[in-house]
TIRO-2110 file (N, C-alpha, C; in Angstrom, 1 decimal):
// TIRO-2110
-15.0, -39.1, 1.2, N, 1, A
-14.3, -37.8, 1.0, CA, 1, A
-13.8, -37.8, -0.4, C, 1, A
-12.9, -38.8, -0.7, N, 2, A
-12.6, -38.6, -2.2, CA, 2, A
-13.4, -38.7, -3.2, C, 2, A
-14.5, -39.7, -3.1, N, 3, A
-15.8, -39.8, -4.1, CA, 3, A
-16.3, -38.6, -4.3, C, 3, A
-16.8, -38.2, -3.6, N, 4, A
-17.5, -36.8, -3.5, CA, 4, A
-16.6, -35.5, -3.6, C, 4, A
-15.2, -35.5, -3.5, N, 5, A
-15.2, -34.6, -3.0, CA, 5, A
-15.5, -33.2, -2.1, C, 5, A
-16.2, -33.5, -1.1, N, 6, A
-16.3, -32.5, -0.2, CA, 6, A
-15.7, -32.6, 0.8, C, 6, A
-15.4, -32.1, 2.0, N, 7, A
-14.5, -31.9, 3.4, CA, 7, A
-15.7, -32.9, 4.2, C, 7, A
-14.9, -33.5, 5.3, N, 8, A
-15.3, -34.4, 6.2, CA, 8, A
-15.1, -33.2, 7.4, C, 8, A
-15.9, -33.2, 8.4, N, 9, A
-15.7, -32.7, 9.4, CA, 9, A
-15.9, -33.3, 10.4, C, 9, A
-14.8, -33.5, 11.2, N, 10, A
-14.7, -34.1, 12.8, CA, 10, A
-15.3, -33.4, 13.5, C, 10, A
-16.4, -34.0, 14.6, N, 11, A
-17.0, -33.5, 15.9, CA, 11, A
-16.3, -33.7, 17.2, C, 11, A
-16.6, -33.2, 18.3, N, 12, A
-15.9, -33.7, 19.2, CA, 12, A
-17.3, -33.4, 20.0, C, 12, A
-17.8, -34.1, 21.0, N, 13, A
-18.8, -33.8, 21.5, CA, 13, A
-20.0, -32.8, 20.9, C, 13, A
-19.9, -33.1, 20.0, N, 14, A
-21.1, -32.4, 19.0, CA, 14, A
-20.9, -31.0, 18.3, C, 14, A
-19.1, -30.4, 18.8, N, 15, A
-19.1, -29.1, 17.9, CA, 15, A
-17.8, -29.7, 17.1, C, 15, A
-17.6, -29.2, 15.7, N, 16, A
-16.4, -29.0, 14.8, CA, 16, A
-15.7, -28.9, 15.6, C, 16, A
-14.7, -29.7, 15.4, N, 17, A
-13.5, -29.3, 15.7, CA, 17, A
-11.9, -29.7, 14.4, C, 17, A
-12.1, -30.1, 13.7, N, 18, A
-11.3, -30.3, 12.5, CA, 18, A
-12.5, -30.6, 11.6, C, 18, A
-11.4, -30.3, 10.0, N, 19, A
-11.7, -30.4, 9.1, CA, 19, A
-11.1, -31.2, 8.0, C, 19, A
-11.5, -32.3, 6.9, N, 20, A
-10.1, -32.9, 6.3, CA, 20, A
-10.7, -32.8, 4.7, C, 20, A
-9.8, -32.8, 4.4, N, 21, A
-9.9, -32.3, 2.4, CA, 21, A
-8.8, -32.8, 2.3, C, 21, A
-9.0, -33.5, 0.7, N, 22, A
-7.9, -34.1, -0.1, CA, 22, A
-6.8, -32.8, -0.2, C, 22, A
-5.6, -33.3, -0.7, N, 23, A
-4.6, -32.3, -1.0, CA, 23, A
-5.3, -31.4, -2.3, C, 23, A
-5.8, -32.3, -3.5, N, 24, A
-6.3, -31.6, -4.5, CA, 24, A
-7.1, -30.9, -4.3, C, 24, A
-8.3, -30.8, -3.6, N, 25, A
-9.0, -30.1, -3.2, CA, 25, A
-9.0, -28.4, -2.5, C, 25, A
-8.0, -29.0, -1.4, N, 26, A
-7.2, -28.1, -0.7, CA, 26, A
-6.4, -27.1, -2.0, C, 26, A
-5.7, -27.5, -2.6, N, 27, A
-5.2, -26.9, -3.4, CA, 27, A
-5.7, -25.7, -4.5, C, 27, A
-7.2, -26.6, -4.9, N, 28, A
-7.7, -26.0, -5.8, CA, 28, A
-8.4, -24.8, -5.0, C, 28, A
-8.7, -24.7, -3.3, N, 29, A
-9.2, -23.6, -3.0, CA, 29, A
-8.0, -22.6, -2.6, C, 29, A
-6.7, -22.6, -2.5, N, 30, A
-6.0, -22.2, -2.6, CA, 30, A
-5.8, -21.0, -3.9, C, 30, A
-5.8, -21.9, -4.9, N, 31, A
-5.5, -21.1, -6.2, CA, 31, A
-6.6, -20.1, -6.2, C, 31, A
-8.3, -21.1, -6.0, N, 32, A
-9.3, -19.9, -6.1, CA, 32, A
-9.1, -18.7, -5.3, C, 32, A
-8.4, -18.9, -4.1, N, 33, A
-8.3, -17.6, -2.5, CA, 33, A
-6.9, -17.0, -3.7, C, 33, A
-6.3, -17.4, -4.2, N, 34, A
-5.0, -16.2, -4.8, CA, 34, A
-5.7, -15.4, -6.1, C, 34, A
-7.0, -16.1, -6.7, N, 35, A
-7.3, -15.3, -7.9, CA, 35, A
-8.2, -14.0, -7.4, C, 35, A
-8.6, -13.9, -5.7, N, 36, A
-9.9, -12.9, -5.3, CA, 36, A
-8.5, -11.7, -4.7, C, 36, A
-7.9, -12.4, -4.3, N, 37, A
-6.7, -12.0, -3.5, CA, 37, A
-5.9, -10.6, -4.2, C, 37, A
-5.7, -11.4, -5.0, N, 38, A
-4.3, -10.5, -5.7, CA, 38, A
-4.7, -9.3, -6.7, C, 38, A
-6.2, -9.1, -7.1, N, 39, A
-7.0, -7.6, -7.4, CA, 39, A
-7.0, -7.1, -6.2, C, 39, A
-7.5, -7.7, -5.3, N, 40, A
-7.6, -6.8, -4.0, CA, 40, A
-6.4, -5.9, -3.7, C, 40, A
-5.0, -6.8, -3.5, N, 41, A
-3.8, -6.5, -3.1, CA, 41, A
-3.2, -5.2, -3.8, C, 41, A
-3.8, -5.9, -5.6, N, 42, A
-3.3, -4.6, -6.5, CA, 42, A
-3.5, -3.5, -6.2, C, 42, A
-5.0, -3.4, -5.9, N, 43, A
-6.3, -1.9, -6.1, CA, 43, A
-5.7, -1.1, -4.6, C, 43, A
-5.6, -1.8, -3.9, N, 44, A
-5.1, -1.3, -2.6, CA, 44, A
-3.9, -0.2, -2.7, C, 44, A
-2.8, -1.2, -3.1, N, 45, A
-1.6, -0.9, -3.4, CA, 45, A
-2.0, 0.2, -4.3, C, 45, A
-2.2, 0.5, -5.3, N, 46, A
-2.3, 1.6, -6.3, CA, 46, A
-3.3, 3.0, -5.8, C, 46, A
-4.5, 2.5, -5.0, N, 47, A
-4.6, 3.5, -3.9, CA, 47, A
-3.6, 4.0, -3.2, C, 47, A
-3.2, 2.8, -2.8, N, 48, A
-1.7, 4.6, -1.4, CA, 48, A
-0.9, 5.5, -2.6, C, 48, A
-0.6, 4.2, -4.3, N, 49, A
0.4, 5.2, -4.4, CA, 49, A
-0.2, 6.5, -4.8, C, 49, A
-1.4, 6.5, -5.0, N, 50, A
-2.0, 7.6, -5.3, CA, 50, A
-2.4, 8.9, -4.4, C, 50, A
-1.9, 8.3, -3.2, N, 51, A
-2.6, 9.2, -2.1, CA, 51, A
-0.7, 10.1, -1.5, C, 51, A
-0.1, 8.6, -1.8, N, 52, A
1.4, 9.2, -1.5, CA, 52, A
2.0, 9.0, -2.0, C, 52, A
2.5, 9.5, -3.7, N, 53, A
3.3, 8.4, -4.9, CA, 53, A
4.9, 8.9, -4.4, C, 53, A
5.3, 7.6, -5.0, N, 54, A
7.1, 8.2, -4.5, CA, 54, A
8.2, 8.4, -5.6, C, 54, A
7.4, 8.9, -6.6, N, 55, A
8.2, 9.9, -7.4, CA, 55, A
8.2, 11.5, -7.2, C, 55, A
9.0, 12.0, -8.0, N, 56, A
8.9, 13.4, -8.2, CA, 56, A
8.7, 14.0, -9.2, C, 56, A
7.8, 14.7, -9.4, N, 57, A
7.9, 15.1, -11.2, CA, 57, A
8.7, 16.4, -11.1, C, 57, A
END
């Protein structure tokens, strides 16, 4: 697991049932899931205020 870095996955009677990854690993898919994340969250967000902005002109 650490050489290679990839996830080890535990079977239990022949289906998944866990999954194990170093902390760094884990981590680094972490950071990659906040970089797809947080455009999404923005574009979203700036859709409603566009549909319902909460100023007044």
């Amino acid at each position: 697991m650490r050489k290679a870095g990839l996830p080890e996955v535990l079977t239990v009677n022949g289906r998944a049932e866990r999954v194990l990854q170093t902390a760094e690993v884990y981590q680094a898919m972490m950071n990659r899931l906040e970089l797809y994340e947080n455009p999404i969250q923005v574009a979203a967000a700036m859709s409603d205020r566009s549909r319902n902005p909460s100023w007044v002109d």
